[in-house]
N, C-alpha and C positions, 0 to 999 in steps of 0.2 A: 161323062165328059162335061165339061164346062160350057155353057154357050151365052154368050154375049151378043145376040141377038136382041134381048130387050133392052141394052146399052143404044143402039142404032136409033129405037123407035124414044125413047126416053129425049134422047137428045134431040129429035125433028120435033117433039115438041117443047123444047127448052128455048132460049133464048140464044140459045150459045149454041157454034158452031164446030166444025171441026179447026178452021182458021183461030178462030178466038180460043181453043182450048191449047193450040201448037203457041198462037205468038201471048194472049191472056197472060193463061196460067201454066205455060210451060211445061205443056204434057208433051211428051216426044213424039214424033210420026212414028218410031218404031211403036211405041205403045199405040196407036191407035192401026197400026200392024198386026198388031198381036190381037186388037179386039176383032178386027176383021176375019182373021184366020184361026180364032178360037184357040188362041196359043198360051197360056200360063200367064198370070198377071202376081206380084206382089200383092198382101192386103193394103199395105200402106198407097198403091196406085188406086186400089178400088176405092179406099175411102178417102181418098183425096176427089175421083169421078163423082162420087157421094154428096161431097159437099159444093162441090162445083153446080154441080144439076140439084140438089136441094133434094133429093130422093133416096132411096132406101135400098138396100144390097139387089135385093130383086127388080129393080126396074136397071140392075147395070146387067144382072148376070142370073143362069138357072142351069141346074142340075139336068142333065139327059144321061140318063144308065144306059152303058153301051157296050158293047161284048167284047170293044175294041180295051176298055177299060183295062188299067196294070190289075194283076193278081197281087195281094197281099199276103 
C-alpha cells in the first residue's frame, strides 16, 4: 500500500498550507482527501505536491507491503 503519511509531516514543515495549496495552487480538497485516506493519487498530482513543497517523491509518499495488497 501506498502511505502518504510523509506528505502530512513534509508539509508542517513547509511554508504552505493546506488553505494555500486548495486556493494557491489549486490542488482539490478531494486530493488532499485522498492523501488523508491513503487513496490512489495520479503521478502528475505527486509531481505537481513535489514542486510545490520543493521536495522529493519520499517526503510526499512510501511503500508499506500489505497482504491487503491486489495479487498480480
Amino acid at each position: 500500500m501506498i502511505d502518504y503519511s510523509p506528505f502530512w509531516k513534509t508539509l508542517s514543515k513547509s511554508a504552505e498550507s493546506t488553505y494555500t495549496l486548495i486556493n494557491k495552487h489549486h490542488i482539490s480538497s478531494s486530493t488532499l482527501d485522498k492523501l488523508r485516506k491513503n487513496k490512489p493519487l495520479n503521478t502528475t498530482t505527486l509531481n505537481d505536491l513535489c514542486r510545490i513543497l520543493s521536495c522529493q517523491i519520499q517526503d510526499i509518499c512510501r511503500y508499506i507491503p500489505s497482504e491487503d495488497d491486489q495479487m498480480l
